[in-house]
PDB file of N, CA, C and O in Angstrom, chain B, residues numbered from 101:
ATOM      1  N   UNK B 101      10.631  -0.167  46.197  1.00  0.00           N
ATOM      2  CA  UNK B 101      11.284  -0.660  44.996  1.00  0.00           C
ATOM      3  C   UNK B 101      11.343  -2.180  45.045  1.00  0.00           C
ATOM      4  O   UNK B 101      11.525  -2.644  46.171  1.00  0.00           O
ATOM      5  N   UNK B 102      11.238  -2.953  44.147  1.00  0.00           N
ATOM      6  CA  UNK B 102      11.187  -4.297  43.642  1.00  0.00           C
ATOM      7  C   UNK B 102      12.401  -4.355  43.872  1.00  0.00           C
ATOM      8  O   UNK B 102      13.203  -3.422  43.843  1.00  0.00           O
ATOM      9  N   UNK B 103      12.737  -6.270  44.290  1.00  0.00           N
ATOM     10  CA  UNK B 103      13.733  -6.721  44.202  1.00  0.00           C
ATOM     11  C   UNK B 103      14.062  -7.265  42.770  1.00  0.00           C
ATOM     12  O   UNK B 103      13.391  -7.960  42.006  1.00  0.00           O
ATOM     13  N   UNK B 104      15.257  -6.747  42.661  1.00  0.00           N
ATOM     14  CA  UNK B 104      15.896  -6.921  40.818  1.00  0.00           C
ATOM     15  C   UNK B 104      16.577  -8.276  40.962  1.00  0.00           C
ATOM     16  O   UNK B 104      17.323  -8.555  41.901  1.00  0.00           O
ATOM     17  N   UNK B 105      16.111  -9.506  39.462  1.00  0.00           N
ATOM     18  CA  UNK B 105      16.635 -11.255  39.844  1.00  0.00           C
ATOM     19  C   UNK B 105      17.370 -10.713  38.127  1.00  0.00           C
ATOM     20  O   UNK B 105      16.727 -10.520  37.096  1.00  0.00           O
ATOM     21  N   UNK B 106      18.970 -10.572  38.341  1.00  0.00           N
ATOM     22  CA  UNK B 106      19.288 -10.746  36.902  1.00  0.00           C
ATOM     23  C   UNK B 106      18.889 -11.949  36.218  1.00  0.00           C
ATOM     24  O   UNK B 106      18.737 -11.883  34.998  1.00  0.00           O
ATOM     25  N   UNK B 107      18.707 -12.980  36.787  1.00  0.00           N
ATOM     26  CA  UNK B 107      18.793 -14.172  36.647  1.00  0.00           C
ATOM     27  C   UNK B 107      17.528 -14.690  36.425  1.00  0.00           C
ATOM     28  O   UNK B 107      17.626 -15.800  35.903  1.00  0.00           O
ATOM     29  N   UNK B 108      15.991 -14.233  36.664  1.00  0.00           N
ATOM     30  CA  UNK B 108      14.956 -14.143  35.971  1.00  0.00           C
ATOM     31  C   UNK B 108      14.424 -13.563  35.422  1.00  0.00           C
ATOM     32  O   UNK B 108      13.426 -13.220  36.056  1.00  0.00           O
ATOM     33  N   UNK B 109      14.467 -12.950  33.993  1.00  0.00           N
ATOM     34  CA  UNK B 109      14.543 -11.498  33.330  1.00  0.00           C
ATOM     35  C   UNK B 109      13.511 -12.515  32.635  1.00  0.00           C
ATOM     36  O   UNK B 109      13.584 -13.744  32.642  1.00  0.00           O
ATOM     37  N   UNK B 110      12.114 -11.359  31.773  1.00  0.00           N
ATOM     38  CA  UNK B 110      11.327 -11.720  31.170  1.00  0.00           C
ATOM     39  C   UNK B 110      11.442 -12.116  29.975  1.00  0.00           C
ATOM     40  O   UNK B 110      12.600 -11.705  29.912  1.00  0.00           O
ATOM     41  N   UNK B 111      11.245 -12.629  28.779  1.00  0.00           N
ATOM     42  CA  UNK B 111      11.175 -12.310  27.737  1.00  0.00           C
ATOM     43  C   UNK B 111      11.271 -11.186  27.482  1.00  0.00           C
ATOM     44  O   UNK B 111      10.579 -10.362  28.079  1.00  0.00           O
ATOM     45  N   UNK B 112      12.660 -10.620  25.976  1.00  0.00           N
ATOM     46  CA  UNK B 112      12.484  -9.295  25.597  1.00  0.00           C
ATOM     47  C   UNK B 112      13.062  -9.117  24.107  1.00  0.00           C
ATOM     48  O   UNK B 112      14.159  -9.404  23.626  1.00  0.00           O
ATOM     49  N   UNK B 113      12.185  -8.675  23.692  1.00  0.00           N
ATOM     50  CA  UNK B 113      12.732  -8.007  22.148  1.00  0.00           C
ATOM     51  C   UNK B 113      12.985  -7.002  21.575  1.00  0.00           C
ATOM     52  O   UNK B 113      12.236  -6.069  21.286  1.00  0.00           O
ATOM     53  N   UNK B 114      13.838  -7.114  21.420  1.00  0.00           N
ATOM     54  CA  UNK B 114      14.401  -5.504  20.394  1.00  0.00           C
ATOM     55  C   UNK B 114      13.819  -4.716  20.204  1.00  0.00           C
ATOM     56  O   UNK B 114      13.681  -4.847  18.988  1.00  0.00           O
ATOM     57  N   UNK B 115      13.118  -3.613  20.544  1.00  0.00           N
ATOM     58  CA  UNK B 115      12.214  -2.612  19.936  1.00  0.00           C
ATOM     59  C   UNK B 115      12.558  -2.226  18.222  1.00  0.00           C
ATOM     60  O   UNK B 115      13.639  -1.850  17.766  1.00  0.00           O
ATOM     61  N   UNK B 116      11.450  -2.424  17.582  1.00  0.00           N
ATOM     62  CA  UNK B 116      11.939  -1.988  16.095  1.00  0.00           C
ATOM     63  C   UNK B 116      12.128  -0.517  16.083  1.00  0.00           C
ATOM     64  O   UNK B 116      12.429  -0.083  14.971  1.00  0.00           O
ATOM     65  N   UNK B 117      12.036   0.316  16.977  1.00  0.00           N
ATOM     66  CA  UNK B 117      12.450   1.491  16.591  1.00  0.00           C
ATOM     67  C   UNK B 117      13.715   1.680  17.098  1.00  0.00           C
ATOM     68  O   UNK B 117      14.078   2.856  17.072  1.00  0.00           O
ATOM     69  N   UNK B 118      14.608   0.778  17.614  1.00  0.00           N
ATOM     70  CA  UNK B 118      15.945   0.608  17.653  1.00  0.00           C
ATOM     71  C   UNK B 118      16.312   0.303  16.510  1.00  0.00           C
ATOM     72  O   UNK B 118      17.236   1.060  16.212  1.00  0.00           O
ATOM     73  N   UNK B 119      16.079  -0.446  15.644  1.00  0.00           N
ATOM     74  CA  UNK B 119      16.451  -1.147  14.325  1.00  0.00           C
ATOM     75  C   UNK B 119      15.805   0.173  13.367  1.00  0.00           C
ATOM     76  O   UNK B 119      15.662  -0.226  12.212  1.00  0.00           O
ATOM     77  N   UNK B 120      15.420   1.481  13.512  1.00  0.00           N
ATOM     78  CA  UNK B 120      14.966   2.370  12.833  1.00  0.00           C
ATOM     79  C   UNK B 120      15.799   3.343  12.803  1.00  0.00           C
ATOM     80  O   UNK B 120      15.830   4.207  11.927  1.00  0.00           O
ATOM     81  N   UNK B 121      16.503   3.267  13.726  1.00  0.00           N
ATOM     82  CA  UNK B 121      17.503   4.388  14.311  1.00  0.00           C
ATOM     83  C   UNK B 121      18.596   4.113  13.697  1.00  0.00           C
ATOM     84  O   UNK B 121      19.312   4.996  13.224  1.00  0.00           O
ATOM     85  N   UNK B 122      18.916   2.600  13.612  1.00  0.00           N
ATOM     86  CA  UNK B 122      20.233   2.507  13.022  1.00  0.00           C
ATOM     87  C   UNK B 122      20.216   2.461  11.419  1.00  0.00           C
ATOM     88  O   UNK B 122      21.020   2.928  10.612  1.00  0.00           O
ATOM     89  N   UNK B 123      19.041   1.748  11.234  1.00  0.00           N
ATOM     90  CA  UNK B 123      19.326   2.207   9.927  1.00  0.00           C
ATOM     91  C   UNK B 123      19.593   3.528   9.437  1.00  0.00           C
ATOM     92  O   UNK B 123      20.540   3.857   8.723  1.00  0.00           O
ATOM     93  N   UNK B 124      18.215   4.623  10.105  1.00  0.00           N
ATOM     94  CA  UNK B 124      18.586   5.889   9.723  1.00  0.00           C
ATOM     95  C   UNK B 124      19.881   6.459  10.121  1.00  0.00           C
ATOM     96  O   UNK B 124      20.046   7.587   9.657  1.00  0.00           O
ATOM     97  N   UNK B 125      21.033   5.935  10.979  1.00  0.00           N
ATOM     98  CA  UNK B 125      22.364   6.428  11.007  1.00  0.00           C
ATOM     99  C   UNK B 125      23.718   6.178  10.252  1.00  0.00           C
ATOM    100  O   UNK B 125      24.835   6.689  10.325  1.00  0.00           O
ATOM    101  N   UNK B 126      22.983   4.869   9.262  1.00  0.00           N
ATOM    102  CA  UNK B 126      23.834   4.152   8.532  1.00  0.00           C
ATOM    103  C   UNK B 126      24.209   4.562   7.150  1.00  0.00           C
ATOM    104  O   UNK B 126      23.280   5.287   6.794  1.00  0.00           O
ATOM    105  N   UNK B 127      24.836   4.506   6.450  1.00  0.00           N
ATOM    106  CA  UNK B 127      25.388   5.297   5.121  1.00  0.00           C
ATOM    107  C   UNK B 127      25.391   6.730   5.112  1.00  0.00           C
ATOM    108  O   UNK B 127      25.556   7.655   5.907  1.00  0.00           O
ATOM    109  N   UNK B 128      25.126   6.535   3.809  1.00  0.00           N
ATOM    110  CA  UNK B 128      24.801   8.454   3.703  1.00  0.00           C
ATOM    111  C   UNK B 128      23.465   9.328   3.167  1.00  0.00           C
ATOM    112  O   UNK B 128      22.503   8.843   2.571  1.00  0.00           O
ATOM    113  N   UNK B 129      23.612  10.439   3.454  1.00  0.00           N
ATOM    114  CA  UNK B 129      22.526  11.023   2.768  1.00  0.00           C
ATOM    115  C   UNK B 129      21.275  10.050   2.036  1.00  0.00           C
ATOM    116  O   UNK B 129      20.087   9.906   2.323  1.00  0.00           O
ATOM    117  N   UNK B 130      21.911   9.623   1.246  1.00  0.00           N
ATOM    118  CA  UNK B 130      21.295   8.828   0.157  1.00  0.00           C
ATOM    119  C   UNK B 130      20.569   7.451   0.249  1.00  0.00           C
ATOM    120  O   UNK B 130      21.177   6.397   0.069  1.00  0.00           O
ATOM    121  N   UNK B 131      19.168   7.515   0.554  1.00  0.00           N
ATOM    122  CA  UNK B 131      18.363   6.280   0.408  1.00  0.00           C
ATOM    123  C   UNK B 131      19.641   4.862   0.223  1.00  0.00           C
ATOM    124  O   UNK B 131      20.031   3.939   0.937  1.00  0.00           O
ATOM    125  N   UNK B 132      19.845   5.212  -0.715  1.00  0.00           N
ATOM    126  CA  UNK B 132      20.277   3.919  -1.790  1.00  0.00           C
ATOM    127  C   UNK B 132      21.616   3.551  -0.960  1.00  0.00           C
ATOM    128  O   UNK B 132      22.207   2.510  -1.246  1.00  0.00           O
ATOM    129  N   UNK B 133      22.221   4.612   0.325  1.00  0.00           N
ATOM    130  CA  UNK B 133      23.442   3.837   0.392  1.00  0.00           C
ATOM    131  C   UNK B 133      23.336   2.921   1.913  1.00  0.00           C
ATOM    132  O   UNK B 133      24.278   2.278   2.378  1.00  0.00           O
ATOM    133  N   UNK B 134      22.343   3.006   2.366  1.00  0.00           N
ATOM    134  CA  UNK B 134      22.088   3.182   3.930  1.00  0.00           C
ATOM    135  C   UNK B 134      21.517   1.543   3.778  1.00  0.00           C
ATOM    136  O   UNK B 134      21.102   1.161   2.684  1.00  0.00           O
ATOM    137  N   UNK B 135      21.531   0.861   4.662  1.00  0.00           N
ATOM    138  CA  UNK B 135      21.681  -0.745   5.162  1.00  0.00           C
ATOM    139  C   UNK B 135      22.449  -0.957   6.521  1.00  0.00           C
ATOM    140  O   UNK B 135      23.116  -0.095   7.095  1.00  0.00           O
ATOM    141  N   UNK B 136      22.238  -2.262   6.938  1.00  0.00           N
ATOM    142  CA  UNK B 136      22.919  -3.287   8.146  1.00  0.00           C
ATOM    143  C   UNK B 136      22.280  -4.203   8.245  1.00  0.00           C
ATOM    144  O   UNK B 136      21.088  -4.400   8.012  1.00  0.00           O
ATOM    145  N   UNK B 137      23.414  -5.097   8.766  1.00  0.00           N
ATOM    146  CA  UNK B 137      23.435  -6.170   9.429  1.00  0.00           C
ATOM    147  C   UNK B 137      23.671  -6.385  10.879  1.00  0.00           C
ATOM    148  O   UNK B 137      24.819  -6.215  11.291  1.00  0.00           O
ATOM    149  N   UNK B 138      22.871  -6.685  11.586  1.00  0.00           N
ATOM    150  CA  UNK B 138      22.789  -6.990  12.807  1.00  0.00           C
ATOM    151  C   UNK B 138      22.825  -8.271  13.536  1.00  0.00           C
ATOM    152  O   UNK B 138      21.915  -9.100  13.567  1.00  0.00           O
ATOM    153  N   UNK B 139      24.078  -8.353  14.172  1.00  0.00           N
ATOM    154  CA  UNK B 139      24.014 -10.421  15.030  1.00  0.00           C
ATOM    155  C   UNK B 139      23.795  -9.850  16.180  1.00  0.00           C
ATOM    156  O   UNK B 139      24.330  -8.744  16.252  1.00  0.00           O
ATOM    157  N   UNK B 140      23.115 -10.229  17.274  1.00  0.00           N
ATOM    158  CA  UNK B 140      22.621 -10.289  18.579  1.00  0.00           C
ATOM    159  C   UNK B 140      22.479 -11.767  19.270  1.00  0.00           C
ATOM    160  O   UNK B 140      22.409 -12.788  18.587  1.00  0.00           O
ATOM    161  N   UNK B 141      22.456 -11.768  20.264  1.00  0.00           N
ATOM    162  CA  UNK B 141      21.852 -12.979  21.157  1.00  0.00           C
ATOM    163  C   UNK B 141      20.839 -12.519  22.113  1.00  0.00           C
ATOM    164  O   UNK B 141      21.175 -11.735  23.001  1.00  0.00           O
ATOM    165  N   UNK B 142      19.382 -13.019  21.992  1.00  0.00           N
ATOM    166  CA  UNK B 142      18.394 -12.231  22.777  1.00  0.00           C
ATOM    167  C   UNK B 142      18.221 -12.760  24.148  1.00  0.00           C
ATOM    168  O   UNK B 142      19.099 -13.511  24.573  1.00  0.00           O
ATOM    169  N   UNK B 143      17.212 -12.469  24.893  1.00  0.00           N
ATOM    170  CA  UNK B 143      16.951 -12.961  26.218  1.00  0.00           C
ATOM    171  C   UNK B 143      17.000 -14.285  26.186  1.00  0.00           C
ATOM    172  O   UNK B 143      17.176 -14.694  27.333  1.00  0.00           O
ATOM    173  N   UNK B 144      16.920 -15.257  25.321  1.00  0.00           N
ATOM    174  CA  UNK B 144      16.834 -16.755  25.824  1.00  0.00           C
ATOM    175  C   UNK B 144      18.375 -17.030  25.077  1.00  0.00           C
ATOM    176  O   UNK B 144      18.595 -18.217  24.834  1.00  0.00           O
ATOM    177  N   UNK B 145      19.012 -16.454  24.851  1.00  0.00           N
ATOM    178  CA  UNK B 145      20.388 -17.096  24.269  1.00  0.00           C
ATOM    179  C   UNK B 145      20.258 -17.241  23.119  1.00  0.00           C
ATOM    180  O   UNK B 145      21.152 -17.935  22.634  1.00  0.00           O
ATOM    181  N   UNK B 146      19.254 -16.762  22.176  1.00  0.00           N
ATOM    182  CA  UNK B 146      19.607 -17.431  21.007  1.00  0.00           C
ATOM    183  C   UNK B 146      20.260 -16.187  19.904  1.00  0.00           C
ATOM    184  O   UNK B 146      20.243 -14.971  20.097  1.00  0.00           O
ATOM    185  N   UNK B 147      20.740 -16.815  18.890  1.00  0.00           N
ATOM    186  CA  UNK B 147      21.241 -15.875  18.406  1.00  0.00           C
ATOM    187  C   UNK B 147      20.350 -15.449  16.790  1.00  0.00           C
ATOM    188  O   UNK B 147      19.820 -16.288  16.061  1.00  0.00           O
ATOM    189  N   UNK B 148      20.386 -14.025  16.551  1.00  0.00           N
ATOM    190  CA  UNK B 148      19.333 -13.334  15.802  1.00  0.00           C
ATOM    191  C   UNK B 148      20.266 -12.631  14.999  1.00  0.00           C
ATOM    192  O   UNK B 148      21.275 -12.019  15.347  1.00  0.00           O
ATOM    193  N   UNK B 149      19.740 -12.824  13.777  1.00  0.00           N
ATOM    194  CA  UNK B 149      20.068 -11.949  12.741  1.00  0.00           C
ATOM    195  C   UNK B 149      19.316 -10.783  11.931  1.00  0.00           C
ATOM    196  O   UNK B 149      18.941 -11.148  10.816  1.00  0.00           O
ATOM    197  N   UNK B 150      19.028  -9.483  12.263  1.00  0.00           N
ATOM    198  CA  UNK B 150      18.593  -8.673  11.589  1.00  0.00           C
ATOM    199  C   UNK B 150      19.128  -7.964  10.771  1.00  0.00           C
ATOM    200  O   UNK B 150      20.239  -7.455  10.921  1.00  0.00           O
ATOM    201  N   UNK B 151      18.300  -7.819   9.657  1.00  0.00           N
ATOM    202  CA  UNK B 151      19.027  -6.427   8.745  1.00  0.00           C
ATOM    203  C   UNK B 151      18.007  -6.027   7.954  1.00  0.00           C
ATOM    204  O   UNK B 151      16.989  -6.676   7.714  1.00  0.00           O
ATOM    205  N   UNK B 152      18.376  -4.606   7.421  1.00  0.00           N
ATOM    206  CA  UNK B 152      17.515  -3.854   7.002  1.00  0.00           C
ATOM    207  C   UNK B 152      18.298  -3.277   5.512  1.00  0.00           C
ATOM    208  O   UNK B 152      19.463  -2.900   5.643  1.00  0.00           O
ATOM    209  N   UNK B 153      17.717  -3.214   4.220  1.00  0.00           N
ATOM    210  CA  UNK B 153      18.498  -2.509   2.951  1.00  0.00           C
ATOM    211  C   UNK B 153      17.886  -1.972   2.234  1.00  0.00           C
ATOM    212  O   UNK B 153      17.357  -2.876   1.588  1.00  0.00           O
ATOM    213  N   UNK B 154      17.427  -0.723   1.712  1.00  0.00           N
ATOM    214  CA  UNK B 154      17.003  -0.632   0.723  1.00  0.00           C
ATOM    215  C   UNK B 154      16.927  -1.310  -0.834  1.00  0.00           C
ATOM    216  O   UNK B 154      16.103  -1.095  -1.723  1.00  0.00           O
ATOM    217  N   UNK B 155      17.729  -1.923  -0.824  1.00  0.00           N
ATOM    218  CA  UNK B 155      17.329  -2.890  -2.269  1.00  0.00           C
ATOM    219  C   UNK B 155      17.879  -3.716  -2.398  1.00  0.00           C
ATOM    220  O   UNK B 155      18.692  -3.599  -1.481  1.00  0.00           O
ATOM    221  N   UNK B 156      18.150  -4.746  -2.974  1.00  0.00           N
ATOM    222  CA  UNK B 156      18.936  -6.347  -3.238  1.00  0.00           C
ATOM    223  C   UNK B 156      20.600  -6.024  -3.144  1.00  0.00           C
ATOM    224  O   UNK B 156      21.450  -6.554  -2.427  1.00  0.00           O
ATOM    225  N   UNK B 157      20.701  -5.164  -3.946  1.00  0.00           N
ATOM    226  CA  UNK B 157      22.589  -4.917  -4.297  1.00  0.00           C
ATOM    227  C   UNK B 157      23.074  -4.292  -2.879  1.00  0.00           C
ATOM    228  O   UNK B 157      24.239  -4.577  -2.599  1.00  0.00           O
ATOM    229  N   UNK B 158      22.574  -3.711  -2.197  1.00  0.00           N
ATOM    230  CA  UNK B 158      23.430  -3.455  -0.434  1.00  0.00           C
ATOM    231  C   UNK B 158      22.784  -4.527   0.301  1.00  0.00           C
ATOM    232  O   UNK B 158      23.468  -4.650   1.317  1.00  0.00           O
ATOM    233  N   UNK B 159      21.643  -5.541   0.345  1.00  0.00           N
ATOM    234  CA  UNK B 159      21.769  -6.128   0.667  1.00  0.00           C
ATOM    235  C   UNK B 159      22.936  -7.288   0.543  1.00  0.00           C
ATOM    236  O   UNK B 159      23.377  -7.858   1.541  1.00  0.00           O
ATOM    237  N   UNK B 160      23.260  -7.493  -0.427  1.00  0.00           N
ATOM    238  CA  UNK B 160      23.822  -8.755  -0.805  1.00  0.00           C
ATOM    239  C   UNK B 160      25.380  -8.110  -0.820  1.00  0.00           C
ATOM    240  O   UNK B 160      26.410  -8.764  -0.983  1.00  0.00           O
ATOM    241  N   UNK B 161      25.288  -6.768  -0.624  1.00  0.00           N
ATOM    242  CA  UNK B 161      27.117  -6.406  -0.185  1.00  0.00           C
ATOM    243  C   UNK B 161      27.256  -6.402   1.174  1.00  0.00           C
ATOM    244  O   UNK B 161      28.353  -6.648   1.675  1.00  0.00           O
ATOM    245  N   UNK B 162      26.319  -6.164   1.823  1.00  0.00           N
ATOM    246  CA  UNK B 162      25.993  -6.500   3.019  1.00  0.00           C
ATOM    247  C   UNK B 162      26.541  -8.103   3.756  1.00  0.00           C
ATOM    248  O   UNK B 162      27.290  -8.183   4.729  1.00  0.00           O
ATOM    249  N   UNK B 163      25.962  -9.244   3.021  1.00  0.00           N
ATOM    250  CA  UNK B 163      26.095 -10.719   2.983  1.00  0.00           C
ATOM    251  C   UNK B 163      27.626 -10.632   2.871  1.00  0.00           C
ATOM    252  O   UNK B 163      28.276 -10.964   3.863  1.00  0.00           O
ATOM    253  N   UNK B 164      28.479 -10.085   1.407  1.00  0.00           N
ATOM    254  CA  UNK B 164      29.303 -10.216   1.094  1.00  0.00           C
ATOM    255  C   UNK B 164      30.502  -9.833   2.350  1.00  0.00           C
ATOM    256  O   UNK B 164      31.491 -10.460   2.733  1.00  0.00           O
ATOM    257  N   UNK B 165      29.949  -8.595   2.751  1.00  0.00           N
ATOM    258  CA  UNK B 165      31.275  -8.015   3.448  1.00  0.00           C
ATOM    259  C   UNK B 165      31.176  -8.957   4.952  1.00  0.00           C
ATOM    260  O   UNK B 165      32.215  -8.944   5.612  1.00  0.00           O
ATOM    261  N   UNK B 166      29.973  -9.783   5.541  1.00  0.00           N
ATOM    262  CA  UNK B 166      29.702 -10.319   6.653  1.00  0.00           C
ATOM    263  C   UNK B 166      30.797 -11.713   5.973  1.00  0.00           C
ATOM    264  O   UNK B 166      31.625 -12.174   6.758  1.00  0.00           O
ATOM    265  N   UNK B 167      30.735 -12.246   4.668  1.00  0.00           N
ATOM    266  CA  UNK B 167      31.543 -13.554   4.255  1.00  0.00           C
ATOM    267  C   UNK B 167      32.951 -13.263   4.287  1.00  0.00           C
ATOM    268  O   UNK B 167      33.732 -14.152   4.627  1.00  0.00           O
ATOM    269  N   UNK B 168      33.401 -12.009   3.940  1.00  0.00           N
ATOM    270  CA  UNK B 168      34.677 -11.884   3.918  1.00  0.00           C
ATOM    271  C   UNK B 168      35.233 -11.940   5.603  1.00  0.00           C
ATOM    272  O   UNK B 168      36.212 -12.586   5.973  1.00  0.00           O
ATOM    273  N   UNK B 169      34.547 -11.287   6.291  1.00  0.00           N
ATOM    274  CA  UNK B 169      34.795 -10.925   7.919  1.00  0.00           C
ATOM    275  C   UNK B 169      35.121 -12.187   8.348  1.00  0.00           C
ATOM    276  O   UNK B 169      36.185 -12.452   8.909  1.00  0.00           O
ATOM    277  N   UNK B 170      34.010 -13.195   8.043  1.00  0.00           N
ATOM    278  CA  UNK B 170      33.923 -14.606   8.326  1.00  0.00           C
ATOM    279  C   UNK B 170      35.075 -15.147   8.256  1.00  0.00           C
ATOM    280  O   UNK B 170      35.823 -15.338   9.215  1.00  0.00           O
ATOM    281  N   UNK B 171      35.310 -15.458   6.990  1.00  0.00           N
ATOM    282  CA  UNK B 171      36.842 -16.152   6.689  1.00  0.00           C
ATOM    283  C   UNK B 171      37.782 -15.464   7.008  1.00  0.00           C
ATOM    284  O   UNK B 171      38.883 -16.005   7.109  1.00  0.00           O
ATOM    285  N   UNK B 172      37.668 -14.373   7.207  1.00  0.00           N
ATOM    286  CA  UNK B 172      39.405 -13.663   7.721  1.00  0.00           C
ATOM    287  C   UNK B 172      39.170 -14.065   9.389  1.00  0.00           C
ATOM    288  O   UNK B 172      40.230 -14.295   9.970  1.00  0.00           O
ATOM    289  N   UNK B 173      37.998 -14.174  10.183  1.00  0.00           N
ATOM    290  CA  UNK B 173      38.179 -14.752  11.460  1.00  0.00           C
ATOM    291  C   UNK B 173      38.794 -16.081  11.660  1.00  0.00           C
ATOM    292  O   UNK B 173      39.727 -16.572  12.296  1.00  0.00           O
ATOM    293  N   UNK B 174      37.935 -16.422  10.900  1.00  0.00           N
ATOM    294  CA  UNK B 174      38.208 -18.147  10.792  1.00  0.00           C
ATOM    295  C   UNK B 174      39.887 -18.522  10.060  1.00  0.00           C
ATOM    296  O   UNK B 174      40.538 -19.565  10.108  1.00  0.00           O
ATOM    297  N   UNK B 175      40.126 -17.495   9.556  1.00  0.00           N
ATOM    298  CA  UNK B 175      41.749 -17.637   9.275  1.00  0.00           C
ATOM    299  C   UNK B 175      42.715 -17.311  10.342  1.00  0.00           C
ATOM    300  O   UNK B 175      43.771 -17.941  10.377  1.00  0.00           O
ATOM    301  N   UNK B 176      42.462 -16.373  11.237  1.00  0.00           N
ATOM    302  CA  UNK B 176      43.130 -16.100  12.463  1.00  0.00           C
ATOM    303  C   UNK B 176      43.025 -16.708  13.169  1.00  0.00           C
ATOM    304  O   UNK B 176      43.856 -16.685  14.077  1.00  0.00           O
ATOM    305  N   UNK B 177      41.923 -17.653  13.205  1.00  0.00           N
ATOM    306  CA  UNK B 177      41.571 -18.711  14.762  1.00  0.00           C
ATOM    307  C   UNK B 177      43.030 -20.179  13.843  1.00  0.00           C
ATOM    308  O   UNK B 177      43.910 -20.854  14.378  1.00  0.00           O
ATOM    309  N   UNK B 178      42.682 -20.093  12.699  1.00  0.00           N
ATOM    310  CA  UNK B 178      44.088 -21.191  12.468  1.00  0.00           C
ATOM    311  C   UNK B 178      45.152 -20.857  12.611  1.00  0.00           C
ATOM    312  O   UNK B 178      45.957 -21.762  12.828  1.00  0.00           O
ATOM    313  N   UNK B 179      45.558 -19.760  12.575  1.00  0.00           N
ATOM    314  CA  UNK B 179      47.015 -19.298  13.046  1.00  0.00           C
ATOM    315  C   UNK B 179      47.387 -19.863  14.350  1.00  0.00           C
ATOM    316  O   UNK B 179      46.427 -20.171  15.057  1.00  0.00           O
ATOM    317  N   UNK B 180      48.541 -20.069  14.824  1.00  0.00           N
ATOM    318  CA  UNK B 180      49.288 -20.332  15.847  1.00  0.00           C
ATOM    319  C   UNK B 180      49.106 -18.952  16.799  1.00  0.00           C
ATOM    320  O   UNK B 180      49.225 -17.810  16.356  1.00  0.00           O
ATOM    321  N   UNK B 181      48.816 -19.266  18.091  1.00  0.00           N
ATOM    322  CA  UNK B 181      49.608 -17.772  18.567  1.00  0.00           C
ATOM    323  C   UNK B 181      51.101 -17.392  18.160  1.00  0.00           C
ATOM    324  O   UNK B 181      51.865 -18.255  17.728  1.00  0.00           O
ATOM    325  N   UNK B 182      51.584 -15.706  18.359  1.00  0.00           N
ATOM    326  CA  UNK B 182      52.754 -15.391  18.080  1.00  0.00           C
ATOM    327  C   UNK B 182      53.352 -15.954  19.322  1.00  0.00           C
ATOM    328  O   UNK B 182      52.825 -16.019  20.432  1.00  0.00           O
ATOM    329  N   UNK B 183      54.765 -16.425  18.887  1.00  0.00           N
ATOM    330  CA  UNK B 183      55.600 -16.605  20.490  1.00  0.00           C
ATOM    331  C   UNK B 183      56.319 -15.752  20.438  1.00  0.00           C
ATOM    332  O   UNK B 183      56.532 -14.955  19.524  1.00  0.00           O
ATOM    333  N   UNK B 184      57.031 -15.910  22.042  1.00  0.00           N
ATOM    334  CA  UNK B 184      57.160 -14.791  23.057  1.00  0.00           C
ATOM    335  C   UNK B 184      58.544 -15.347  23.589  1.00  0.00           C
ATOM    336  O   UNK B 184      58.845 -15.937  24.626  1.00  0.00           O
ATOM    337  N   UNK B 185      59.471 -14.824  22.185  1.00  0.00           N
ATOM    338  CA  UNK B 185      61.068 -14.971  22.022  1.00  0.00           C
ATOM    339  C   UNK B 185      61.870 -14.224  23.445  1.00  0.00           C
ATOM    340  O   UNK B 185      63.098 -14.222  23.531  1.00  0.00           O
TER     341      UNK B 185
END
């Protein structure tokens, strides 16, 4: 057996039939309801955005529901922590 270097790992990419799988697990029944969005960081650190939709309108609710997530994070990072009466 080879010695394993976590620390020099090859180049690696996502297999698209990972990104096939999820789509096919996503919504329902129905062509029209099934989509995602995917954030990752790959083997070199960088960060990747995939997604997959059947048509413009889940795409772009897709966008939408990733903008809302956004700002409700970015609203909690301004909050104060709670204190500890």
């Amino acid at each position: 057996m080879r010695d394993f270097d976590p620390n020099n790992l090859g180049h690696f990419d996502m297999p698209d039939e990972i990104f096939e799988k999820i789509y096919e697990l996503s919504g329902g029944v129905e062509e029209s309801s099934k989509g995602f969005l995917l954030a990752y960081v790959n083997s070199e650190g960088e960060p990747i955005i995939h997604s997959k939709a059947p048509n413009q309108i889940v795409h772009m609710g897709l966008i939408k529901a990733i903008e809302q997530f956004l700002i409700q994070m970015e609203s909690q990072e301004d909050m104060p922590p709670p204190s500890e009466d």
